[in-house]
Phi, psi and omega in degrees: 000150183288068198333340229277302192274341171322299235290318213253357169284121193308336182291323174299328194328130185081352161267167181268186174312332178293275179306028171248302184324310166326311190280325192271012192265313169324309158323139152268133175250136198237125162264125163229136186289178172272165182070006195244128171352028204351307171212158157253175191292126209072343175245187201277129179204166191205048160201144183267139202273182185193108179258094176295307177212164193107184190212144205237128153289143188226102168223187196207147204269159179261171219355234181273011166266046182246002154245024153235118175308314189270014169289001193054061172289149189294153149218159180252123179290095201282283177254187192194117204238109156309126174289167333303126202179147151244161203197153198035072196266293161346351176259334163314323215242331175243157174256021171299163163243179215282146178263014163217161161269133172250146194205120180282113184290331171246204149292155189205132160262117175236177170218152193282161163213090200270141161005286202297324141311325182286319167317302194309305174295330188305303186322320201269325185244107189283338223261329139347282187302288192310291180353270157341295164291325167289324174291313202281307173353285180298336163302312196265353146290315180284014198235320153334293191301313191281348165283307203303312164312298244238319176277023197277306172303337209253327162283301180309344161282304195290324184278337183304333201262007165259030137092010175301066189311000000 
């Protein structure tokens, strides 16, 4: 496989060419159709996706049934994500489970990267392994600051509109 789009995704950002080689010897490449689930919201999974092409919907299920997976709780379609892009980066790192659904609005070509790979190249590269945990490290601050900004707005909405100055 062709390092060239690894190169330009921020999880990648800062390895070299060797350790890129790596990382694509490591991918499974996945066709997936439109409408179908990648992953869903709660359950457990332990690999981050790579969407060479196509386009993905991210949603959550809404309200207070939304902590049981099995009420058929409505859901809201938060973003709409375009390849080149990645995603379930957090199944690399935790055994939690995913805090959105993913579902393909087109055919989407992806490549795979599962836990026990990503175990594997850390063991083999230490310097790799740091690389790696600091880019997604660093994905998932900035992906914190901008929910914290969005729940920032959504309270500053809610008290002007209970009339709370």
């Amino acid at each position: 496989m062709d390092v060239t789009l690894l190169r330009t995704l921020p999880v990648f950002e800062g390895l070299d060419t060797e350790q890129l080689s790596a990382v694509a010897g490591a991918l499974v490449p996945r066709r997936v159709g439109p409408g179908v689930d990648i992953f869903t919201e709660g359950e457990r999974s332990t690999s981050l996706f790579i969407m060479t092409a196509g386009a993905v919907g991210t949603s959550k299920r809404m309200g207070l049934a939304a902590q049981d997976a099995g009420t058929g709780a409505r859901q809201k379609v938060l973003v709409h994500l375009r390849a080149p892009q990645f995603f379930g980066e957090m199944g690399l790192l935790t055994d939690l489970e995913r805090s959105a659904t993913i579902t393909t609005d087109t055919e989407c070509e992806l490549l795979e990267l599962s836990r026990s790979e990503f175990d594997r190249l850390v063991m083999a590269d230490a310097r790799l392994g740091y690389r790696l945990v600091r880019n997604i490290a660093v994905v998932l601050a900035d992906r914190l600051r901008r929910s914290d900004l969005d729940v920032l707005k959504l309270t500053t909405a809610l008290s002007l509109a209970l009339g709370n100055r």
